[in-house]
N, C-alpha and C positions, 0 to 999 in steps of 0.2 A: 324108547319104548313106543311102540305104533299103537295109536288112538283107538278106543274101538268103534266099528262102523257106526254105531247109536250115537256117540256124540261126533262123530263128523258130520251123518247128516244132522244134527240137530247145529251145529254150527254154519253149514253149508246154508239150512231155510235162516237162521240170521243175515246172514249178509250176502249169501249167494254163492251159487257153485264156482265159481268161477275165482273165488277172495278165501278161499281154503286152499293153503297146500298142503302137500302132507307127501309126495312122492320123494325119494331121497333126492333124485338130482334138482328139484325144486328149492329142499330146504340150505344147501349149500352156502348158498350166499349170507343166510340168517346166520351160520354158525358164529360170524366173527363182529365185531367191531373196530375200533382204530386202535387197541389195545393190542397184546401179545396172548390174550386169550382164546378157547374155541370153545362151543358145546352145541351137538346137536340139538334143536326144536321137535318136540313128537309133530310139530304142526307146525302151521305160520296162518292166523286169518289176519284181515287187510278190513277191518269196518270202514265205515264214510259218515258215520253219524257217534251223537253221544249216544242214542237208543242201540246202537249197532253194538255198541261199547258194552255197556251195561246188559246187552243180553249174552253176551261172549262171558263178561264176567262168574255171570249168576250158573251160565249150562258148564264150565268148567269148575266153578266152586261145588256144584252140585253132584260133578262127575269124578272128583275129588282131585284135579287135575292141575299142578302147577303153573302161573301166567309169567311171562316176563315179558316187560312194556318193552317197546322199542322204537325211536324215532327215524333218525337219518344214517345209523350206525355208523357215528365218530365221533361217539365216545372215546376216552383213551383210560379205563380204568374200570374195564369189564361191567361195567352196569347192564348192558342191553343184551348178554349172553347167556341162551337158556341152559340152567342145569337143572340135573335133576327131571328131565324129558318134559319142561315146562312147554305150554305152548306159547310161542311168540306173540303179540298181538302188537301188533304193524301197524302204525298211525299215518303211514305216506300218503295216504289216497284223502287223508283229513288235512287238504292243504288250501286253505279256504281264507280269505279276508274279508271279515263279514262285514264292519261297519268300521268306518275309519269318522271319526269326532272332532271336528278340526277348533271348536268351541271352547271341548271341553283338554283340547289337547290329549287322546287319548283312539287305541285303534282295537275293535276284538275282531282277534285270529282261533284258527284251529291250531292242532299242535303241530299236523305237517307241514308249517309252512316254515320257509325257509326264515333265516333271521334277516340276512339281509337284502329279502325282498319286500321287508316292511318299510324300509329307509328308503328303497326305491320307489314304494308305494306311493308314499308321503315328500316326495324330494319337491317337486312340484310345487307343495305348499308350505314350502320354507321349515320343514319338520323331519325328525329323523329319531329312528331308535338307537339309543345310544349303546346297551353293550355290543360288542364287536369280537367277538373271539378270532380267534385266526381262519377258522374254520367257516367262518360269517357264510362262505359263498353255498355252503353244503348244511350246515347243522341245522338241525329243524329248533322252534323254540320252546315244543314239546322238551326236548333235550335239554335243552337250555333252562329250563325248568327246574328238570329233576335234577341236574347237578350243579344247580347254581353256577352257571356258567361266567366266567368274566371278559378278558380281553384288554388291548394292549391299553384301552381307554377306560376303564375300569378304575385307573387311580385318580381319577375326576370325577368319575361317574356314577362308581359303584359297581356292585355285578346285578346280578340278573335279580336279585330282590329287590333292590330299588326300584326297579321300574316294571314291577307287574302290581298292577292295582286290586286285581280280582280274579280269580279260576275257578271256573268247573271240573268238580272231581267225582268219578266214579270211582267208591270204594271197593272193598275185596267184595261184598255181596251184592252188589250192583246198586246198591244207591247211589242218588245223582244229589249231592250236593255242591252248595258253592261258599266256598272260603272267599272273606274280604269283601268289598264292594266297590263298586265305581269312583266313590270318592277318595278311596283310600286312607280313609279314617273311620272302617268298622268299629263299632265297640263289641267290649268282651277280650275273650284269649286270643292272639294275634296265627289262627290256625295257618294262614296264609303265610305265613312266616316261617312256621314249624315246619308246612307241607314243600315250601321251596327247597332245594337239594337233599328231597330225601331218598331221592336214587330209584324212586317207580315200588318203596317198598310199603307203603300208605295209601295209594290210590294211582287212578290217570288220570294228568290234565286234557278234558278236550273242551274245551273253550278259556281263553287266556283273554286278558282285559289288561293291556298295554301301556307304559307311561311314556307319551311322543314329547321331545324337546323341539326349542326352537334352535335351526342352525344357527350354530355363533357366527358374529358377524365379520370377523376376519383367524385367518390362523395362523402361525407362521411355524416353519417345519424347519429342522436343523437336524444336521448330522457329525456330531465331535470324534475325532477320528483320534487314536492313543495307540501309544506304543504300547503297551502295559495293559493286563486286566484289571491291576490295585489301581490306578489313576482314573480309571473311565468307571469304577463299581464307587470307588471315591468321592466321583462325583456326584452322586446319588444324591447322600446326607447333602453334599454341600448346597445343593442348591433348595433341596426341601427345609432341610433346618436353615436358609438364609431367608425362607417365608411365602417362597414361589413354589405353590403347586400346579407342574406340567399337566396337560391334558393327557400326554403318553410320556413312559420315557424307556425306549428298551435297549436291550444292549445284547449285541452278536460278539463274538470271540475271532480267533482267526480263523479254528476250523469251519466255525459257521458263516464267518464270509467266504470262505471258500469256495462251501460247496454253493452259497448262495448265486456267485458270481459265476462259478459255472455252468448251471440249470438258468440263470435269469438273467444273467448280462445287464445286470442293476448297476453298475458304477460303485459297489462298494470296494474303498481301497486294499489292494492284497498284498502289501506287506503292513499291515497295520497288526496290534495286539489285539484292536475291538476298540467297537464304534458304539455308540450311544445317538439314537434318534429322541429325538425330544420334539415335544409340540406343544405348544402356548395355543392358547385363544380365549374369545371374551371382545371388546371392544374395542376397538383398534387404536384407541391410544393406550390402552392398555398393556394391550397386547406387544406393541412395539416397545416399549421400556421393559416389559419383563423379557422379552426376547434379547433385550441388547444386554442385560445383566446375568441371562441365560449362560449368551456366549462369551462372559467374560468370567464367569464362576468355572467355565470349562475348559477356558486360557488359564487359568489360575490355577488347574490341576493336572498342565502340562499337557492340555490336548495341541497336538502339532498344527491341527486343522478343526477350524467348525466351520462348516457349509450353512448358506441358510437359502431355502429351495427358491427360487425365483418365480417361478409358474404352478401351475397344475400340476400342467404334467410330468414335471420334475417332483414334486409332491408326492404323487401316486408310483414314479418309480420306486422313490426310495422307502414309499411303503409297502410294494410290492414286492423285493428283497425281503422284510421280513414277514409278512404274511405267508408266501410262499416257501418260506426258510426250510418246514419242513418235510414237504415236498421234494424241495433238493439234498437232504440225504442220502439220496441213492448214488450223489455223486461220491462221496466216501467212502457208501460201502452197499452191499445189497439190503441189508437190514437193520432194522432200526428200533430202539425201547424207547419212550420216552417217557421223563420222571414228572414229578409237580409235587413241588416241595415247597415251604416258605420260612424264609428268614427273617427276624430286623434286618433292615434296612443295612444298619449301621454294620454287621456283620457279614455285609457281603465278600469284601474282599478278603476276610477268612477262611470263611466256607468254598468260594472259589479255590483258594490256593488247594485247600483238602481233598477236593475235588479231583483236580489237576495231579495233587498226589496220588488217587486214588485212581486217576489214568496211569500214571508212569508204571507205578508197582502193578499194576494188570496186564500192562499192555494191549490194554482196550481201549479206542478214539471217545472221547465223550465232549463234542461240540456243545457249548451256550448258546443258548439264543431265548431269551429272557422277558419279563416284566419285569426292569429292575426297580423301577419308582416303587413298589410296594414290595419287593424282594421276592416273587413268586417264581422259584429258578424251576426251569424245561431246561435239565441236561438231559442228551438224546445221547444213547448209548449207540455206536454204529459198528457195524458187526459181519463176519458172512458165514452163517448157519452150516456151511457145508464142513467148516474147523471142526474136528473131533471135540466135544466134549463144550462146545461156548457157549449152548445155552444155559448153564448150571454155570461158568461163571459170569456170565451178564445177570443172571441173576441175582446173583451174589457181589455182585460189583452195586446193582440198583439199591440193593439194599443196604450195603454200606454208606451210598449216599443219601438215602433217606435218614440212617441213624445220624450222618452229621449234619442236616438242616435239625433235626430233632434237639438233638445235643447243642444246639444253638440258641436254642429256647423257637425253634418256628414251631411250623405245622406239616400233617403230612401230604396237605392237598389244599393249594387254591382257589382252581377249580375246574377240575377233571373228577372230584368226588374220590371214596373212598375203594366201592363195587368188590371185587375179587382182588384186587391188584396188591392192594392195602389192607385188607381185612386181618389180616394177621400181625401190621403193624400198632392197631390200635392200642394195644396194651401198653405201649409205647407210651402215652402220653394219658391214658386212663384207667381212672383203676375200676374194680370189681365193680364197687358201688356206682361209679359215672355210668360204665357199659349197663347196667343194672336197668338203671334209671331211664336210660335213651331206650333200650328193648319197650320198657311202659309204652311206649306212645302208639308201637302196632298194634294191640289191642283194643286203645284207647279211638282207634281209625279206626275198629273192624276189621283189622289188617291181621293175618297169619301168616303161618309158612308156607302158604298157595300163593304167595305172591310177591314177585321177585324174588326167589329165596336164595340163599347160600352168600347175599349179599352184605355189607358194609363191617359184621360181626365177627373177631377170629373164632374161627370153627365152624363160622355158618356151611362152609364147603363141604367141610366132611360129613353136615350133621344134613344134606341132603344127598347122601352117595357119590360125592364127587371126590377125587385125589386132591391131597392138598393143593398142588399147583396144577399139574396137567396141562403143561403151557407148550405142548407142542410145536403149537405154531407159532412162530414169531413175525412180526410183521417184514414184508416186502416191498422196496421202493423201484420205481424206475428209475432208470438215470436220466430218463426227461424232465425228469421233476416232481412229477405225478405220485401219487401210492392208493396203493388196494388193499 
């Protein structure tokens, strides 16, 4: 539904004619995320300030006008898509590094700013932001934010709550407050904690207050190469329950080396079952005896081969095959779902085999490519939309395998968040009272159904005009590796 001219220009003297869109071929781009969702925007503005913010907020709550926050748009679980003819509100141009604290080890950003242009920031002074999603090169940490983001170093590290000390949030009626403090030891209710991954439905962050590490002082990078999925998911438990917790530890299948070696010419082997990279660090005598006990936990569960990287740049290939992992999907097929689901640990080679079951009996491809050190499985469902009738069964294939990570005692998201994607799973694992209780807390923000809505809650979709699914689009990969 198109704006009416009174709150365009009244949005246009907020931030300028020029950071309103509102023509169709303009909002195009806004429709989508890195998910298989779509929803037209009534609008799209683009602030540069948290004043910018908070006067978008107040003339849209006023105009009675739904908002959906939006970062870098790759997301993968519908959070950043407007329904319900919300307006966008576009953080890209909020891409700022304001003060980097080298004392107090710590850096404040906006929310447009890229994740891993903080590490880049800080490389210089022996400092680095540790979560790292795969997405690092592209996500904003606005994003990062709101759906508690993690990445393949996350089971050292934590995810994105661990290391944000403090944020500025404007709520649904434009107040400017700020949750947490610089030291990270606010007293009181821990809002800052409540407000990380709650999906843009509580407030925006635009000012974010950063926790910098120092680089460890050696690392050492291995790749355990198995014939077998159970031997290489096997070796998970063996080496965390043997006492050694890896910096990363992930784990590709065959299909996923596949298409990886084909898009990236990373050296992963192509007649293997799946490979498991691992990474140690910490202090180099350390480091060097848990890495040699690494690779002997990974000899002990019949891995053929464990590589250990020699250089850098052997380093960054073979993390560049998994980073880039999903990207090269397109080499399988033209389209791609992708899940985030989590298990124990100990149940992965379960759940995989179910999985795998749940490929043969469909005859749909569903490549791993994983955080297996904390069991946080990304099967990518890979597909080619022009099949009569496949996206109602990829659908129905996803959902299957979210009920057996479920059914395993997991969860139904790591950290891609819940959004549209999931929202109808949650009953899954919560009852009336739980969903009950979690609804409290928008209120308790000043938060309504003008903000973010049709998100995280089953029903929230319908209960703002939208189709249950309406999942027309499905996402599109290059065969270069790339996707849009």
């Amino acid at each position: 539904m198109p704006l009416s001219p009174t709150l365009v220009a009244e949005l246009q003297s907020i931030v300028g004619k020029p950071y309103v869109l509102y023509r169709p071929e303009d909002l195009i781009v806004f429709e989508f995320d890195g998910s298989i969702d779509k929803g037209v925007p009534s609008a799209v503005v683009l602030p540069d300030s948290t004043e910018q913010v908070a006067g978008v907020m107040r003339a849209c709550r006023a105009a009675g006008v739904s908002i959906a926050p939006r970062g870098a748009g790759t997301g993968l679980s519908g959070g950043a898509i407007p329904l319900g003819g919300s307006v966008t509100i576009a953080l890209t141009r909020m891409n700022r590094i304001l003060e980097i604290d080298v004392e107090n080890r710590m850096a404040v950003v906006q929310p447009g700013v890229i994740n891993l242009h903080i590490s880049q920031a800080v490389d210089h002074l022996g400092l680095f932001y540790a979560p790292d999603p795969s997405s690092q090169k592209a996500c904003s940490i606005g994003g990062n934010v709101a759906e508690n983001s993690g990445g393949p170093h996350c089971l050292f590290y934590g995810a994105t709550t661990n290391h944000i000390l403090a944020t500025e949030v404007v709520l649904a009626d434009g107040t400017v407050t700020w949750l947490g403090d610089r030291t990270g030891h606010a007293p009181g209710y821990d809002l800052r904690g409540v407000f990380i991954g709650s999906e843009g439905t509580l407030g925006i962050a635009t000012t974010i207050v950063v926790r910098l590490l120092p680089k460890p002082e050696t690392v050492r990078t291995m790749l355990a190469v198995y014939d077998t999925v159970d031997d290489a998911s096997g070796t998970v438990s063996d080496i965390i329950g043997g006492g050694v917790l890896p910096a990363a530890m992930e784990m590709l299948d065959a299909l996923g080396m596949k298409a990886v070696n084909a898009a990236l010419n990373t050296g992963y082997p192509g007649d293997a079952g799946a490979v498991l990279l691992i990474e140690v660090e910490g202090l180099l005598e350390t480091v060097v005896a848990e890495a040699e006990w690494v690779m002997a936990a990974c000899r002990g569960r019949n891995a053929r081969e464990v590589r250990l990287a020699e250089t850098q740049a052997e380093r960054d290939r073979l993390w560049a095959g998994r980073k880039g992992a999903l990207g090269a999907m397109g080499q399988l097929a033209p389209n791609y779902y992708t899940l985030d689901g989590v298990v124990p640990r100990t149940k992965l080679p379960e759940v995989l085999r179910r999985i795998a079951e749940v490929s043969a009996r469909s005859g749909i491809l569903i490549p791993n490519i994983f955080h297996a050190g904390d069991g946080n499985l990304h099967p990518c469902i890979v597909f080619d939309e022009r099949e009569p009738g496949i996206e109602a069964r990829v659908l129905k294939v996803g959902e299957e395998v979210m009920r057996i990570c479920v059914d395993a005692g997991g969860a139904l998201s790591g950290e891609h968040g819940i959004g549209i994607e999931k929202q109808d799973f949650m009953d899954w694992i919560f009852n009336a009272q739980d969903l009950a209780a979690m609804a409290k807390l928008r209120p308790a923000f000043g938060s309504d159904d003008l903000l973010n809505p049709g998100k995280i809650f089953p029903g929230a979709r319908l209960a703002c005009g939208e189709s249950g699914h309406g999942r027309a689009n499905v996402k599109k990969v290059m065969a270069a590796g790339g996707y849009l």
